[in-house]
Backbone as a ProteinNet text record, in pm:
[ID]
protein_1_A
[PRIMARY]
XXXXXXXXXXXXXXXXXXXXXXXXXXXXXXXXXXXXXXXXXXXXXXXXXXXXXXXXXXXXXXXXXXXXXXXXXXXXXXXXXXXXXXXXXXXXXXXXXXXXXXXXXXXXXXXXXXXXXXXXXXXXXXXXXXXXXXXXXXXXXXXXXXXXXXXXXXXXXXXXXXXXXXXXXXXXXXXXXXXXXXXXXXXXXXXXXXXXXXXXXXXXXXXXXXXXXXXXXXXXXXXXXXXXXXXXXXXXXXXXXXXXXXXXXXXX
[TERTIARY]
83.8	0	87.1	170.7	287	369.1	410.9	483.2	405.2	274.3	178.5	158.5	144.4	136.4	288.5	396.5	466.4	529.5	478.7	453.2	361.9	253.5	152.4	192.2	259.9	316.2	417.8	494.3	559.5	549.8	471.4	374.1	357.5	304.4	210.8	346.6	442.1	544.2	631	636.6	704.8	679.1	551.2	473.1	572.3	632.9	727.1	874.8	950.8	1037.6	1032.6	922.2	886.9	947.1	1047	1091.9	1206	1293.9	1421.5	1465.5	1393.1	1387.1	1356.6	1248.2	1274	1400.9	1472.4	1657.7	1658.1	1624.7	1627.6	1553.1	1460.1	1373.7	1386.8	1505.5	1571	1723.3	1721.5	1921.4	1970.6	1828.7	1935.2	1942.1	1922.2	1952.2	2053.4	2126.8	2241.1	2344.5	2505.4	2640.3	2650.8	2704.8	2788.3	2692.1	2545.8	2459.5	2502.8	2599.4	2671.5	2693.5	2761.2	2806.7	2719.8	2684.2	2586.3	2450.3	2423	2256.2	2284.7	2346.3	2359.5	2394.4	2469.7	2513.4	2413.9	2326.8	2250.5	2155.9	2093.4	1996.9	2015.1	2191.1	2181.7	2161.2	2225.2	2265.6	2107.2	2071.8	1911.1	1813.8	1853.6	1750.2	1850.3	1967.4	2010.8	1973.4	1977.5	1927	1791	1738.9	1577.4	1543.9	1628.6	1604.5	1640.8	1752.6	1779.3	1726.7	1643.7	1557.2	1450.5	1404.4	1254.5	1292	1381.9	1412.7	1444.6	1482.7	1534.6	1383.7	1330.3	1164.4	1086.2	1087	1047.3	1066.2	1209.9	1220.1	1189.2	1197.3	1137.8	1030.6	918.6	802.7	723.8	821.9	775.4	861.5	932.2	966.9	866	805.9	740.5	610.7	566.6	383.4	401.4	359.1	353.6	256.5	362.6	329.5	144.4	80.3	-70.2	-141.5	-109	-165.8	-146	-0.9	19.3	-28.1	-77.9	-136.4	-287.2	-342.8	-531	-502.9	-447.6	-454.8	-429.8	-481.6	-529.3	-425.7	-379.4	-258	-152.7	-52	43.5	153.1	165.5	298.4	234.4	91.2	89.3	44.9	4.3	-43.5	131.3	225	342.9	385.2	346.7	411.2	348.6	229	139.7	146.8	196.6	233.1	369.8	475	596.3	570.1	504.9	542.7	390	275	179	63.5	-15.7	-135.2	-9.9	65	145.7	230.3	248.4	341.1	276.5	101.6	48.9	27.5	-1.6	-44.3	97.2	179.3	330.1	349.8	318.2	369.2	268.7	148.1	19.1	47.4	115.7	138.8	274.5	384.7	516.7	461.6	375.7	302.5	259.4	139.3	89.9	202.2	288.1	428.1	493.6	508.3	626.9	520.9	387.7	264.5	265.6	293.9	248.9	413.5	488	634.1	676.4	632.6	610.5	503.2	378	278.8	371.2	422.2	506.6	624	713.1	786.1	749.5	643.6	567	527.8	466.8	389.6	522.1	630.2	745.2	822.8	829.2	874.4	793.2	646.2	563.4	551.1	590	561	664.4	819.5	936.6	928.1	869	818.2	717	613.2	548.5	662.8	703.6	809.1	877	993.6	1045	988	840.8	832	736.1	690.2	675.8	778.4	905.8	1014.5	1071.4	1071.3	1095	989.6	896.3	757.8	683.2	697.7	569.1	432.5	422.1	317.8	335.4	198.6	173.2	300.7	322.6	427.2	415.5	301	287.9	281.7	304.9	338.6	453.2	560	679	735.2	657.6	614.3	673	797	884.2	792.1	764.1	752.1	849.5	842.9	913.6	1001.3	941.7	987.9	1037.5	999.1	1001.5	1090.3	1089.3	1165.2	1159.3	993.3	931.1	839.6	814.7	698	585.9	545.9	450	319.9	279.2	183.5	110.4	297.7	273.5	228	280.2	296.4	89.3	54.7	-126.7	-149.5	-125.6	-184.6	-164.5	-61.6	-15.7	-163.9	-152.2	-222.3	-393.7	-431	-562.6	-567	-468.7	-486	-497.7	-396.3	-386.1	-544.1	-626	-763.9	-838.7	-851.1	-907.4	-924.4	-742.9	-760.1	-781.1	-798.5	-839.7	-970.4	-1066.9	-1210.2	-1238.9	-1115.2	-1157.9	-1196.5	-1165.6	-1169.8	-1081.8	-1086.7	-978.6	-864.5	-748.4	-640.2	-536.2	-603.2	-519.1	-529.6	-637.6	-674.8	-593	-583.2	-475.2	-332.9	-281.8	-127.5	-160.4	-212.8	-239.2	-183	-282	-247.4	-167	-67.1	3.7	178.8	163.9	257.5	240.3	153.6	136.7	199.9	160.3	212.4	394	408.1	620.7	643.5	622.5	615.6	603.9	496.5	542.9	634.8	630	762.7	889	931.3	1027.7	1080.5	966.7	1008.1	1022.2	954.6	1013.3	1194.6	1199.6	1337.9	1448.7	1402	1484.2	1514	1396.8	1397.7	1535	1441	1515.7	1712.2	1754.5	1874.9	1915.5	1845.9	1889.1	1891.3	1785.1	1782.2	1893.9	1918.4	2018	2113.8	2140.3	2321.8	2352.2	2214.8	2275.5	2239.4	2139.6	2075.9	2170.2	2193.9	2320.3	2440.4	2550.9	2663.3	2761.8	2747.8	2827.7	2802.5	2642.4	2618.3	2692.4	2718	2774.5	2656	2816.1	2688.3	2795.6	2740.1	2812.2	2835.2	2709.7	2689.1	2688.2	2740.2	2694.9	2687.3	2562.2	2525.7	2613	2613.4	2713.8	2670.8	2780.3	2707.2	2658.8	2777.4	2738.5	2751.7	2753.5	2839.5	2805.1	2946.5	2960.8	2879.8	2785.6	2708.5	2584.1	2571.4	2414.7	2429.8	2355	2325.7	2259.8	2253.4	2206.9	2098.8	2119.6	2074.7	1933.6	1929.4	1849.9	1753	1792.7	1732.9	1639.5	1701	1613.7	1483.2	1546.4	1463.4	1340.3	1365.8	1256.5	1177.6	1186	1128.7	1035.4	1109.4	1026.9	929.5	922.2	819.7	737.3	747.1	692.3	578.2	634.7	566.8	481.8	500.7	487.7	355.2	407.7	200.8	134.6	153.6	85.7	11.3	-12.2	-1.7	-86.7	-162.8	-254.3	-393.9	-497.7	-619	-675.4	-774.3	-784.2	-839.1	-924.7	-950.7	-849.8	-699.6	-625.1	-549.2	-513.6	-436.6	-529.1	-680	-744.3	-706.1	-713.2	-734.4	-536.4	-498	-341.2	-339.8	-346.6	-345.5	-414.1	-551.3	-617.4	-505.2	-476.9	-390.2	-256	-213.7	-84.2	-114.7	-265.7	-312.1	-327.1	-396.3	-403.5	-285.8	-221.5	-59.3	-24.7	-32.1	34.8	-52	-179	-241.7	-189.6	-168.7	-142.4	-34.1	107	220.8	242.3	146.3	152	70.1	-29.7	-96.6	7.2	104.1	189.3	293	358	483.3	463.7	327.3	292.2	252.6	234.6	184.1	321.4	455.2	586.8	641	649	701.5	624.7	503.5	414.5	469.1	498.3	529.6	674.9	748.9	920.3	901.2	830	843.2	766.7	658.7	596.7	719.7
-120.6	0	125.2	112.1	259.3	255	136.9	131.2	209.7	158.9	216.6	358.4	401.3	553.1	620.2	573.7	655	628.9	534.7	503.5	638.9	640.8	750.8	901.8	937.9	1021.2	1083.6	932.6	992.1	989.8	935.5	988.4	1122	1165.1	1284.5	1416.4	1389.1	1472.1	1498.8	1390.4	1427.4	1552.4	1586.1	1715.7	1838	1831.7	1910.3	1937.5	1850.7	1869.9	1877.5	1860.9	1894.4	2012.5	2046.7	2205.7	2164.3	2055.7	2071.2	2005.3	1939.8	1890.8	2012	2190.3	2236.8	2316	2284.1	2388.8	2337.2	2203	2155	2193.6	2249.1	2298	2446.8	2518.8	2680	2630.2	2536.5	2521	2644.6	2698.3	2759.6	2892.6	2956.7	3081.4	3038.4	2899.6	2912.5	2888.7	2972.2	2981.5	2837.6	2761.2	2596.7	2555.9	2511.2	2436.2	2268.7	2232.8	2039	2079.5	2171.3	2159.6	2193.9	2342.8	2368.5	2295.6	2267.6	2185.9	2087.6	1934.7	1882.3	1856.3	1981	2075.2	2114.4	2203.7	2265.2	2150.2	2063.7	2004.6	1933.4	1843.2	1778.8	1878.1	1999.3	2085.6	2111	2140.9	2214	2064.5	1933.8	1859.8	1877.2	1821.9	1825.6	1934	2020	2168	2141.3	2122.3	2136.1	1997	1889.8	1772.6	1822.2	1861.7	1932.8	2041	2128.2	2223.1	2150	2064.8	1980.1	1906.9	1843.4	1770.8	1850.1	2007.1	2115.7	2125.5	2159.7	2213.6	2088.2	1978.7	1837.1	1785	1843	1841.3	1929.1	2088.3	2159.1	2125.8	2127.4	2110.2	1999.9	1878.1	1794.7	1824.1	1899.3	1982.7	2060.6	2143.4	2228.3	2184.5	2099.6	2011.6	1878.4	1816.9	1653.4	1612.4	1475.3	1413.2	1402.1	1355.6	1342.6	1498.6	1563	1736.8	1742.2	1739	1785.4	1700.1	1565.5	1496.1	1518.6	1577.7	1613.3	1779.8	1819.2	1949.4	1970.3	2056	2098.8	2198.4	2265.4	2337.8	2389.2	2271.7	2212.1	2287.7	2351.4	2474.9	2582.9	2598.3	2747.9	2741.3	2658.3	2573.4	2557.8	2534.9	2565.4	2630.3	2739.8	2908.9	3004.1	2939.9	2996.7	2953.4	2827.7	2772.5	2878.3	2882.9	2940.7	3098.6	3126.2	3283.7	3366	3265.6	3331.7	3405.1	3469.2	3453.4	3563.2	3626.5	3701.5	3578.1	3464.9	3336.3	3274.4	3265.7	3223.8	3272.8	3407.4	3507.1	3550.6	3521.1	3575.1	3438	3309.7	3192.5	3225.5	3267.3	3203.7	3290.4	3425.1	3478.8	3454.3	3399.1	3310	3216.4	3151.2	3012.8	3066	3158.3	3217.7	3258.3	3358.1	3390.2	3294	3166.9	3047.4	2965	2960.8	2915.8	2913.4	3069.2	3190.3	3166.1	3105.4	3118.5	3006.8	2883.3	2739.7	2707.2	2777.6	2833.7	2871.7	2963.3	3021.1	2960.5	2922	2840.4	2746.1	2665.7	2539.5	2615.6	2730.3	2756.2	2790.9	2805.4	2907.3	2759.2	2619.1	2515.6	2464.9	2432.4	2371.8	2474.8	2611.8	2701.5	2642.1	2647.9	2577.5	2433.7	2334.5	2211.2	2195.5	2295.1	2310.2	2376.8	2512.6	2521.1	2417.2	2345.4	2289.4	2126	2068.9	2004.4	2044.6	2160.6	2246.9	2230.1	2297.2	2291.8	2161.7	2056.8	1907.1	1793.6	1912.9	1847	1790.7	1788.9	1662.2	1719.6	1844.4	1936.3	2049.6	2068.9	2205.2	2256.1	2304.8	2450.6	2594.5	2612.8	2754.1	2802.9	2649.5	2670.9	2738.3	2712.3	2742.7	2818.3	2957.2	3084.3	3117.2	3233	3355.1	3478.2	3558.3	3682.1	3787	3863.4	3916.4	4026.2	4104.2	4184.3	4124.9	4039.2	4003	3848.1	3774.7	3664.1	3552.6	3555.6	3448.4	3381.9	3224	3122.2	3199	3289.2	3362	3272.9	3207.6	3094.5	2967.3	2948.2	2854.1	2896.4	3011.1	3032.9	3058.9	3114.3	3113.8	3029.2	2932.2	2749.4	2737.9	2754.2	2685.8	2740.6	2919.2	2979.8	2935.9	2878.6	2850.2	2728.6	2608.2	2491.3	2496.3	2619.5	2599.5	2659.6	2762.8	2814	2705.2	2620.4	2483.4	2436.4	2319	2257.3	2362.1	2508.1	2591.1	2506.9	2514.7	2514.8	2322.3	2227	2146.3	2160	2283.2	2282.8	2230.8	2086.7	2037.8	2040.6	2088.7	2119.5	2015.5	1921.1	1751.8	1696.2	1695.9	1613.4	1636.3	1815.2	1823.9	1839.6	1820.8	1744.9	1619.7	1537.5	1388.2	1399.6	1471.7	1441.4	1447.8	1582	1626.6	1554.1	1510.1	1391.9	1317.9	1229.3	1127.2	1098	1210.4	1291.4	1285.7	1341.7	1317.9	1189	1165	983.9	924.6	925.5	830.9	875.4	1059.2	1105.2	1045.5	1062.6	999.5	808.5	803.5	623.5	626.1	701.5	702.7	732	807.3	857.1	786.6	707	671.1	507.7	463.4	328.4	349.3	522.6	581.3	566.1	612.3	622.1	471.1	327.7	191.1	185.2	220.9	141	241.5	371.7	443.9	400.5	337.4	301.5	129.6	65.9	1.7	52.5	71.4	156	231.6	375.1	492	484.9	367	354.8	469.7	535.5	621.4	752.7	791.1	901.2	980.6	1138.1	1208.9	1232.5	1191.4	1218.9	1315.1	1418.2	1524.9	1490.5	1411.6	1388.2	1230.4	1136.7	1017.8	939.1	894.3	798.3	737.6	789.4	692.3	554.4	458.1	345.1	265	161	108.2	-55.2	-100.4	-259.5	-298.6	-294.8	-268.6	-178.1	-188	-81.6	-15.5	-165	-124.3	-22.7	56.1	184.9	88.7	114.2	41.3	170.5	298.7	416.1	416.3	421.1	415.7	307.4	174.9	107.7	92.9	131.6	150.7	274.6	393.8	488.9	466	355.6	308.2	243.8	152	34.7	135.3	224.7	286.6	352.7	466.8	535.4	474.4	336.7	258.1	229.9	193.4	161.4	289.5	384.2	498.7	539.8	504.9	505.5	395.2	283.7	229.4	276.9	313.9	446.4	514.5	591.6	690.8	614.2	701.6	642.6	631.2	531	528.5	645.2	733.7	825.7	930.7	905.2	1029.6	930.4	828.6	766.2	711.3	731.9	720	861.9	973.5	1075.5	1109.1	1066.9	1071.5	985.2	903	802.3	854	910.4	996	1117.7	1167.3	1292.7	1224.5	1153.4	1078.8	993	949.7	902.8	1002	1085	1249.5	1289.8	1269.5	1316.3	1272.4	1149.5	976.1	1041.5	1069.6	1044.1	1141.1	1251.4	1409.1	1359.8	1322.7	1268.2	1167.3	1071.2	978	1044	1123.4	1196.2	1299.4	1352.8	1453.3	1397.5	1293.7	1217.4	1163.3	1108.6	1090.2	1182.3	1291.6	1388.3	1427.3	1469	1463	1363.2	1251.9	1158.6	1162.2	1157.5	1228.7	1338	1424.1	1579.8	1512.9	1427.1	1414.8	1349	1235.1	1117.2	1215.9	1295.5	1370.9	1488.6
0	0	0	64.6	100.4	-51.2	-71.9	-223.7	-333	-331.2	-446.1	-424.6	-329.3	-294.7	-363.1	-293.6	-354.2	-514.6	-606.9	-715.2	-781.8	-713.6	-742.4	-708	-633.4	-609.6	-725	-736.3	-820.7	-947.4	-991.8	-1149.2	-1152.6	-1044.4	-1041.3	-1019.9	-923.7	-896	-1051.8	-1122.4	-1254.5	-1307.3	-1297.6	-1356.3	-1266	-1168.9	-1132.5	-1201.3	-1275	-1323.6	-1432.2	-1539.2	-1675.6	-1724.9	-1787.7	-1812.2	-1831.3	-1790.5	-1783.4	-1956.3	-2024.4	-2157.4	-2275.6	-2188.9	-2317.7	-2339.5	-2259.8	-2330.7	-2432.7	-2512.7	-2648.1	-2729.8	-2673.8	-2802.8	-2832.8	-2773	-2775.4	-2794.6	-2861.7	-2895.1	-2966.2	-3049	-3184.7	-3070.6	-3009.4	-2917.5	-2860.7	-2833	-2732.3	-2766.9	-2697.8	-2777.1	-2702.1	-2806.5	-2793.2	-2744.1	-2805.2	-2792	-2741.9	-2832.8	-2802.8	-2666.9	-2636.5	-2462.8	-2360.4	-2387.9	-2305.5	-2305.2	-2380.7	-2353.2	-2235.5	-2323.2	-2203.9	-2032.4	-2030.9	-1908.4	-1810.4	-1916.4	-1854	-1778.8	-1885.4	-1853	-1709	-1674.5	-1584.2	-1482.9	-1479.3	-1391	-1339.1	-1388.7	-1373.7	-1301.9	-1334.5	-1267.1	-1123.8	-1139.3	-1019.4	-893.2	-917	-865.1	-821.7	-912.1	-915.4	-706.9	-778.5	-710.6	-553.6	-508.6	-456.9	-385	-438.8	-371.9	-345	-435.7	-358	-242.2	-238.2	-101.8	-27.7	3.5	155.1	161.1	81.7	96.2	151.3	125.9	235	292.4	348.1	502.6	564	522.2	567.1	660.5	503.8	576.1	708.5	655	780.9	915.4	880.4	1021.1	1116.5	1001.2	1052.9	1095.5	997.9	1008.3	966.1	1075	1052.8	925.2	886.6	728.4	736	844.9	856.2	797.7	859.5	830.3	702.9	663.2	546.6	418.6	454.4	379.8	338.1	430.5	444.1	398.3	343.6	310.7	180	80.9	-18.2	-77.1	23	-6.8	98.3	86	199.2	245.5	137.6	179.2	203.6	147.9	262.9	377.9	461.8	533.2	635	588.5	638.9	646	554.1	568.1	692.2	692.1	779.6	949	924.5	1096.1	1092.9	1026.8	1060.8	1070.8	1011.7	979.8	1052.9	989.9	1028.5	859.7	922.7	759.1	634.6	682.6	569.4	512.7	549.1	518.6	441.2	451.5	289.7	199.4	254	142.7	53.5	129	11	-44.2	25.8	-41.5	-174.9	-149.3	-297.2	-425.1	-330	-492.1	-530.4	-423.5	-587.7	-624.6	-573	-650.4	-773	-772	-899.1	-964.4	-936.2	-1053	-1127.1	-1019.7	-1027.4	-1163.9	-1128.2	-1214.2	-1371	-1387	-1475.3	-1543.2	-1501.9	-1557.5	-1593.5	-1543.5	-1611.8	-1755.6	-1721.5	-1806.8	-1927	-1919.4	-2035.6	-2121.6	-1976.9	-2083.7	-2126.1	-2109.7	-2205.8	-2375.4	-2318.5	-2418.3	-2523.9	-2505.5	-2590.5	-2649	-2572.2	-2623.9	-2720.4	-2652.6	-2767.5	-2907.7	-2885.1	-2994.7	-3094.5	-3038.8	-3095.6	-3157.9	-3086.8	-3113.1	-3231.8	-3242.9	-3378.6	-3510.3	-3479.6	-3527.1	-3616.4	-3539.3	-3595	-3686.7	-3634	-3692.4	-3864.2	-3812.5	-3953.6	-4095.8	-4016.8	-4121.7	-4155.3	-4034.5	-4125.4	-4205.9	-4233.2	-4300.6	-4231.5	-4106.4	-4026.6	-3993.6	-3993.8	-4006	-4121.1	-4119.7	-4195.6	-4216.6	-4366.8	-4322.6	-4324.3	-4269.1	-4274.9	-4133	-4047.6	-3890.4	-3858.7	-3988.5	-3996.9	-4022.3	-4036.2	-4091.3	-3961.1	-4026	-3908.8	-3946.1	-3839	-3837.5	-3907.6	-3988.8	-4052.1	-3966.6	-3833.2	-3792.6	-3631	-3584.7	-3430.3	-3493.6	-3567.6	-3602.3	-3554.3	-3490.3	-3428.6	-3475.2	-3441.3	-3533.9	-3479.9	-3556.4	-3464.7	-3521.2	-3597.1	-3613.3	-3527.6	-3522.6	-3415.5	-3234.5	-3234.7	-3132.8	-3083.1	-3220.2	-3163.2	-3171.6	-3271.6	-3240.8	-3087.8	-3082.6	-2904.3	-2847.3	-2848.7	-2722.9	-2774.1	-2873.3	-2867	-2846.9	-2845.6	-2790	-2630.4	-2567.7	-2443.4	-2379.6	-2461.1	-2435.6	-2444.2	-2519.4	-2518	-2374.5	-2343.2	-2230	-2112.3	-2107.9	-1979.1	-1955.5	-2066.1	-2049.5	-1975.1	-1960.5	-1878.2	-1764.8	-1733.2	-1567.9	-1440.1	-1457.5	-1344.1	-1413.2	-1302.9	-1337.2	-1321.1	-1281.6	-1230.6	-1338.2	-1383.7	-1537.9	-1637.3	-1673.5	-1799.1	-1745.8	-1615.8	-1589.1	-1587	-1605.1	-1575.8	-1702.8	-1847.8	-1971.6	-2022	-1975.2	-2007.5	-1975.2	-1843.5	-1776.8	-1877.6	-1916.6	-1980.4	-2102.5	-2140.1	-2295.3	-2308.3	-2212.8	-2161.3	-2172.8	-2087.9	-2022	-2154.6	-2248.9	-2362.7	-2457.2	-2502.4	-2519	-2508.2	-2346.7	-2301.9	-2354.2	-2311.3	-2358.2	-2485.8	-2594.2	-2725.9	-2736.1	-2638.4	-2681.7	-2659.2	-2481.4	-2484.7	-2582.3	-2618.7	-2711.4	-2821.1	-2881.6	-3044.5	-2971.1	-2843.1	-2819.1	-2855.7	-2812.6	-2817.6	-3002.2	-3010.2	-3171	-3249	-3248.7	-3334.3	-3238.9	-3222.4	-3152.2	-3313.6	-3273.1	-3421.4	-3543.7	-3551.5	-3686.9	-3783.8	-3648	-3685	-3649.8	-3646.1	-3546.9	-3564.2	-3710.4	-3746.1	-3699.7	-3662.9	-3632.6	-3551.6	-3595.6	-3458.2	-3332.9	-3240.5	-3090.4	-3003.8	-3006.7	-2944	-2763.7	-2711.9	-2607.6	-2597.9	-2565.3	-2588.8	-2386.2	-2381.8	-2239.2	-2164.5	-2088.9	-2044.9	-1955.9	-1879.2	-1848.6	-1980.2	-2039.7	-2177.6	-2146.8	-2209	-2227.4	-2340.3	-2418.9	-2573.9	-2615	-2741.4	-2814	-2732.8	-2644.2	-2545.6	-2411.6	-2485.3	-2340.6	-2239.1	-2097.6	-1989	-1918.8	-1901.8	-1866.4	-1937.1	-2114.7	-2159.2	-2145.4	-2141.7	-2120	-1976	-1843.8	-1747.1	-1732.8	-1891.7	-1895	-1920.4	-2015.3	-2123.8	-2037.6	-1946.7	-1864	-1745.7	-1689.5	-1602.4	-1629.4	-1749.5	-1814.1	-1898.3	-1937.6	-1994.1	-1870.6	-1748.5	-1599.6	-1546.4	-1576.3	-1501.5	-1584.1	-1735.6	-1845.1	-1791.6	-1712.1	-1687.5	-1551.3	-1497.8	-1359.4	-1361.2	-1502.5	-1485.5	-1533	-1476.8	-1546.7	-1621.5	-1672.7	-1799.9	-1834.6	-1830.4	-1934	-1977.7	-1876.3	-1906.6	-1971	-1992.2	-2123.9	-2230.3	-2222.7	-2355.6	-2422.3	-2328.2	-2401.5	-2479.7	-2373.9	-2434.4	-2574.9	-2620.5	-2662.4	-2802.2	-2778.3	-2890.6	-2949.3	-2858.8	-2891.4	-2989.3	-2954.1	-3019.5	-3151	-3121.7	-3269.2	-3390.2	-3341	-3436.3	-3483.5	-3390.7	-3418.7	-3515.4	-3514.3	-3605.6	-3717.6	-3759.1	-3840	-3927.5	-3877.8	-3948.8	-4001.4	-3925.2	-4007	-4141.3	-4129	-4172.4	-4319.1	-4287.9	-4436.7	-4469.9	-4380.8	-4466.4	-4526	-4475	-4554.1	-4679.8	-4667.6	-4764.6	-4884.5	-4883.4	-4938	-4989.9	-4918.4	-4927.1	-4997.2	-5026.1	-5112.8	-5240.9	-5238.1	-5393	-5418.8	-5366.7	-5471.5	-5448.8	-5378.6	-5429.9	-5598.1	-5615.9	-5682.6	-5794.6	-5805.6	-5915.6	-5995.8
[MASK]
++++++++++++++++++++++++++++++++++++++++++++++++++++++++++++++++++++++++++++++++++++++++++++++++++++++++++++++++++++++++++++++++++++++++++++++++++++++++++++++++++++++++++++++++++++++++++++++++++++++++++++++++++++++++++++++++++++++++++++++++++++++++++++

C-alpha cells in the first residue's frame, strides 16, 4: 500500500520537473549548444532535485506528514504555521508567478516544437512561418495559445497534468527506445553527447529509462491515457498523411 502511494506520487510529482527537456527545443539561441545543452539540462535537474528535497524536510519539520497529507494546499499551510497569515499570502502569490512562468515556458517550447516540426515536413508549413519583424513562429505560437484556451475550459487542473505527464512519459520512452535502436541503426552518427554506463554498443541508462516510463504510463487512469493516446493518434495520423503527401510531390 505505502509502495503504491509513492509510485503515485511519483507519477504525479514528474509534472514538477517537466521544463528541464525544453533547453532543447531553444538550442538555436544558445552559444555551444553540443556543450551547453547537455550541461545545462543535468545541472538544472540536479538543482531542481535538490531544492525539492530542503523544501520536504522543511516542511515535515514544521507540520507533521498526517496534516500535510489532508490538506489541499500544503505549503501554505506551512508558511502559515511558521510565519503566520502574511506566510500564505506571500507563499500564494510566488506560486501564482512560479505558475504563470512554467505556463510560459511550455507555451514558448511547444511554440518551438510546432516550429520545428513544420520545417521538417511533419506538419503544416505555414506553422513554420517567421515573423518578418520580431523573427518568431509567430503561427505557431497562436496554435499553441488557442490549444492551451481549449484545455483551460476542462476545468480540473489535475486532469490536464495527468495528460500532459502522460504525454512526456510516452515522449520519453520514445526517446529513450530511439537512443537503443540508433546506436545500431546509426553507429556512425555524430553524438556530441553520448550515455554513459554502456556494455559494448548497449546503453544500460536508456534502457532503465525506457522500462520505467513505460511503468509509469501504466499508472494513470484510464480516461487520461485514452485521451493521451487519442492525442498521439491524431498526431500519427497528421504525419503519416503529410509524408505521404511529401514523397508524392518528391516522386511527381
Amino acid at each position: 500500500m505505502v509502495f503504491t502511494g509513492i509510485i503515485l506520487a511519483f507519477v504525479l510529482i514528474f509534472f514538477a520537473f517537466i521544463g528541464f527537456e525544453d533547453m532543447a527545443n531553444v538550442a538555436e539561441e544558445v552559444r555551444k549548444p553540443k556543450k551547453t545543452i547537455p550541461r545545462a539540462i543535468i545541472l538544472s535537474i540536479v538543482i531542481t532535485a535538490i531544492i525539492y528535497i530542503l523544501v520536504s524536510l522543511a516542511s515535515i519539520r514544521i507540520l507533521n506528514w498526517e496534516d500535510l497529507a489532508a490538506s489541499s494546499a500544503p505549503l501554505a499551510d506551512v508558511a502559515h504555521s511558521a510565519i503566520g497569515t502574511n506566510g500564505s499570502v506571500t507563499l500564494s502569490l510566488i506560486a501564482l508567478f512560479a505558475t504563470a512562468s512554467t505556463v510560459l515556458i511550455t507555451l514558448v517550447a511547444g511554440a518551438r516544437i510546432l516550429y520545428g516540426m513544420a520545417k521538417s515536413k511533419s506538419l503544416p508549413e505555414f506553422l513554420g512561418r517567421v515573423h518578418a519583424k520580431t523573427k518568431t513562429p509567430w503561427i505557431a505560437v497562436i496554435a499553441i495559445l488557442v490549444t492551451s484556451i481549449g484545455f483551460a475550459f476542462v476545468g480540473d487542473i489535475v486532469i490536464i497534468a495527468n495528460i500532459v505527464v502522460f504525454a512526456v512519459v510516452i515522449t520519453f520512452a520514445a526517446i529513450n527506445l530511439a537512443v537503443i535502436v540508433l546506436r545500431y541503426t546509426e553507429p556512425v552518427l555524430e553524438r556530441p553527447f553520448r550515455v554513459p554506463v554502456n556494455i559494448g554498443k548497449f546503453p544500460i541508462l536508456p534502457l532503465f529509462g525506457f522500462g520505467t516510463t513505460v511503468y509509469m504510463a501504466l499508472q494513470f487512469e484510464v480516461e487520461v491515457v485514452l485521451v493521451g493516446l487519442a492525442i498521439i493518434g491524431i498526431g500519427s495520423v497528421l504525419y503519416i498523411i503529410l509524408k505521404r503527401r511529401k514523397d508524392f510531390m518528391i516522386s511527381d
